[in-house]
C-alpha positions as CSV (number, residue, x, y, z in Angstrom):
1,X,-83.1,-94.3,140.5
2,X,-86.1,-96.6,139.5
3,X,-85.8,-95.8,135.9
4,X,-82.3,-96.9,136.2
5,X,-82.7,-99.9,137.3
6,X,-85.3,-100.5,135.1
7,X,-83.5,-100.0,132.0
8,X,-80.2,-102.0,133.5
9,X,-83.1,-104.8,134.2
10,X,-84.5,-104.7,130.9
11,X,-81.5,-104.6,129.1
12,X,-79.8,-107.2,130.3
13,X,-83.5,-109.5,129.8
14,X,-82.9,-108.2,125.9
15,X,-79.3,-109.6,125.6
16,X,-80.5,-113.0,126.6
17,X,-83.0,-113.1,123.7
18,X,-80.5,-112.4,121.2
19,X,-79.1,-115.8,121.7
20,X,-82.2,-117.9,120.4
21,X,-80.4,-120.6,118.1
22,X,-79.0,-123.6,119.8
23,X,-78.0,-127.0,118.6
24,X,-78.2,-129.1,121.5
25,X,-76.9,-132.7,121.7
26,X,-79.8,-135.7,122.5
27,X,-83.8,-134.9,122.9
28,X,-84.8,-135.0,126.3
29,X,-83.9,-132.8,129.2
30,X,-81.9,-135.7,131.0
31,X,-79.5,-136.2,128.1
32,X,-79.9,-132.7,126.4
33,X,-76.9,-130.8,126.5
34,X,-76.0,-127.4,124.8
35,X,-73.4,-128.6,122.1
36,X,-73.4,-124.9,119.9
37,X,-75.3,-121.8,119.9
38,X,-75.8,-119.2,116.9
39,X,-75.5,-115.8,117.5
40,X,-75.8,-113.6,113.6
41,X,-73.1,-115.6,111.8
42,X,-71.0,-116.6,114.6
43,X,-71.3,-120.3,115.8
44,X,-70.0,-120.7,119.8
45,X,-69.2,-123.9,121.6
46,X,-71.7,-124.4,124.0
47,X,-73.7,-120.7,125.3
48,X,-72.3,-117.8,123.3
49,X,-72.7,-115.6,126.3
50,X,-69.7,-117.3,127.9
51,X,-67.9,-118.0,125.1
52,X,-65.8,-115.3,123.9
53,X,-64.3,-116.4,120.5
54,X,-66.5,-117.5,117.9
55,X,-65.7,-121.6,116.5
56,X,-66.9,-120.6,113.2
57,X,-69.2,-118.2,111.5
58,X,-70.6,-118.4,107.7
59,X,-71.9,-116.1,105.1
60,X,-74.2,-117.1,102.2
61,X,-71.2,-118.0,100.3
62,X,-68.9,-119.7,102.5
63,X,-68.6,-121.2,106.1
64,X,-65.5,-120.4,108.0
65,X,-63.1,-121.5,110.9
66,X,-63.0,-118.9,113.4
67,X,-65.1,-115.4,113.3
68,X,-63.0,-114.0,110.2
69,X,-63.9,-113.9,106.3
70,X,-60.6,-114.4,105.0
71,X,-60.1,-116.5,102.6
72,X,-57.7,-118.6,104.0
73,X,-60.1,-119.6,107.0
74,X,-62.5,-121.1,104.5
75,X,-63.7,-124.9,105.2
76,X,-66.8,-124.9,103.0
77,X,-68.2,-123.3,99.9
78,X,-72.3,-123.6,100.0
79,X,-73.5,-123.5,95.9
80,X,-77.1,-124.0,96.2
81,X,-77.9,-127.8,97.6
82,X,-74.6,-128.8,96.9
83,X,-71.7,-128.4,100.2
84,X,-67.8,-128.2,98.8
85,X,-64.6,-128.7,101.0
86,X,-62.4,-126.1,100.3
87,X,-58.7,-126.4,100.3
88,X,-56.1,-124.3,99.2
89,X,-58.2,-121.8,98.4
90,X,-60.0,-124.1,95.7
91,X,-63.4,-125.7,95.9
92,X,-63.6,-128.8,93.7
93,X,-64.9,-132.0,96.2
94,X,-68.5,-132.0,97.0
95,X,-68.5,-132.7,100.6
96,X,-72.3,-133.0,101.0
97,X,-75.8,-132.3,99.0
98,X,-78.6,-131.1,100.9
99,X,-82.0,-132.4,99.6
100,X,-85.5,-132.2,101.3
101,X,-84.5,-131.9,104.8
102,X,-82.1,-134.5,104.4
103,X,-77.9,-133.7,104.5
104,X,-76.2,-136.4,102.1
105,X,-72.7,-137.8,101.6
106,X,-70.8,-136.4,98.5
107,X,-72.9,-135.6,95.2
108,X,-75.4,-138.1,95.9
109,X,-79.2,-137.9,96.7
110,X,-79.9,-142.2,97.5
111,X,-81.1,-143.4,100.7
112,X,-77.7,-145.2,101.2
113,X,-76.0,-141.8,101.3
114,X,-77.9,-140.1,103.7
115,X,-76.4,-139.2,106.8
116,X,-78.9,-136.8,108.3
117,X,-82.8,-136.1,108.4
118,X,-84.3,-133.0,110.1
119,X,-87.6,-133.3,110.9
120,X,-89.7,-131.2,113.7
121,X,-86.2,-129.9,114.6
122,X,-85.1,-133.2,115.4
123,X,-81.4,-134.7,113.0
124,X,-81.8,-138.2,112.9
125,X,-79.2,-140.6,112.0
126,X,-79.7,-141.7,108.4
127,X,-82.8,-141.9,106.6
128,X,-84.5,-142.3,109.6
129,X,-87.4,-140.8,112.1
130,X,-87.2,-143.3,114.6
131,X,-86.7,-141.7,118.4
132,X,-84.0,-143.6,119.0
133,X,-82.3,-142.4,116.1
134,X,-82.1,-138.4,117.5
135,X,-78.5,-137.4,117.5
136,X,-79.4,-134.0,118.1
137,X,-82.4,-131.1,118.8
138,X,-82.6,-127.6,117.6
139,X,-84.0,-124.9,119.4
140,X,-85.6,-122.3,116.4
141,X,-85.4,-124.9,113.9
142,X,-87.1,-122.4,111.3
143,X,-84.4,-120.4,111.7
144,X,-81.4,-122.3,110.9
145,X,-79.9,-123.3,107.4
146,X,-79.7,-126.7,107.1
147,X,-76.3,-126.1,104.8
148,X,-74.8,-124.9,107.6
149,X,-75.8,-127.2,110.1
150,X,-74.1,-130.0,107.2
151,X,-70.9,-127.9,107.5
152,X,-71.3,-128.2,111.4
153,X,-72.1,-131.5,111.9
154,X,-71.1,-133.5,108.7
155,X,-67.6,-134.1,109.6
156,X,-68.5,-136.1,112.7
């Protein structure tokens, strides 16, 4: 009976590591608040582990609405450091252009054009590091693809 409830304890501790990725709005743990968490290639509003139908979810190729691969359900296609919109099943627009930690507007790498900076698993607004600049923190920066935090996060 021990053993049982052992393994029930430790399993359910092991399904709470699984969800190690999260984007979280603000920096400090007044204004922090859990805004999307990873989980593979499934992105969930707020904490996967209530949330039962993925936003979006992405492959090295593309980044999609909803948890499919279809085709139709594309939004992005990722070529590179370059970010298209898709639409109609075509990918002409660049959207954005990732550069050195930095997540620009369009086909464009100037200072003027920059709309995010990661640094220390911080996005700042801009071309900035200031701290009053955070817009939002990740939790396992490392492992997080700054492309698809662009096709997150670009659009607003």
């Amino acid at each position: 009976m021990r053993s049982r409830i052992l393994l029930i304890f430790l399993l359910i501790s092991f399904s709470s590591l699984v969800y190690s990725q999260k984007l979280y709005k603000g920096e400090t743990t007044f204004e922090k608040v859990l805004v999307y968490s990873f989980k593979g290639k499934n992105i969930f509003k707020g904490d996967s582990r209530w949330s039962s139908k993925p936003l979006f979810s992405f492959d090295e190729h593309y980044f999609y609405a909803g948890s499919s691969g279809f085709s139709d359900q594309r939004l992005f296609e990722i070529k590179g450091d370059r970010i298209y919109f898709v639409s109609n099943g075509f990918s002409r627009t660049v959207a954005y252009t990732v550069k050195d930690n930095k997540i620009y507007n369009g086909d464009s790498s100037f200072s003027g054009d920059c709309l995010f900076t990661l640094s220390d698993g911080k996005i700042y607004s801009g071309d900035s590091t200031f701290i009053s600049d955070i817009l939002f923190t990740l939790e396992a920066a490392e492992a997080i693809d700054l492309r698809i935090i662009a096709c997150l996060i670009g659009p607003f």
